[in-house]
N, C-alpha and C positions, 0 to 999 in steps of 0.2 A: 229696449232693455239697456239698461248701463252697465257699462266696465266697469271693475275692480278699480280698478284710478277713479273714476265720477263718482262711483257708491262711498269712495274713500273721502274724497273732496266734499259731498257733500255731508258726510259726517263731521268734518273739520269743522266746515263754516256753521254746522248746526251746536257744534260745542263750543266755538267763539259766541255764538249769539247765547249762549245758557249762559256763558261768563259775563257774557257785557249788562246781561239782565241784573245781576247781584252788584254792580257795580255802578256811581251814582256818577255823573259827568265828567268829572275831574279824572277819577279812576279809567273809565272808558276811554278816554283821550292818554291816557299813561299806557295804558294794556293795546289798545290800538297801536301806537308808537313802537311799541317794544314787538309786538308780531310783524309788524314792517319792517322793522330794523331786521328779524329773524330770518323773515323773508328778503330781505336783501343781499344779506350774507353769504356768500360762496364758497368762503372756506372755515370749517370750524375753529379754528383760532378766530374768526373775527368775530366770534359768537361769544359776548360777555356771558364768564360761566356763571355768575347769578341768577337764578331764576326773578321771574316779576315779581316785585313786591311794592302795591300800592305807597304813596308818601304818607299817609293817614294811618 
């Protein structure tokens, strides 16, 4: 049985994968980028307050 954190976790990475589906190469490499940079972040000021917005 999974914790509350793994059921969480794998709902994340199941909604990154619904996102990268609608998204064509270029895009996925843009939105990939920008979740890493999210996830690298450790303090909210380093978190540009723009959300992702494709170049296209």
């Amino acid at each position: 049985m999974l914790c509350r954190e793994e059921v969480g976790y794998e709902k994340l990475f199941a909604n990154l994968k619904r996102i990268n589906t609608v998204l064509d190469g270029e895009q996925q490499r843009e939105f990939n980028g920008w979740v890493y940079r999210l996830a690298k972040a450790k303090k909210q000021s380093e978190i540009s307050s723009m959300p992702f917005t494709p170049k296209r």
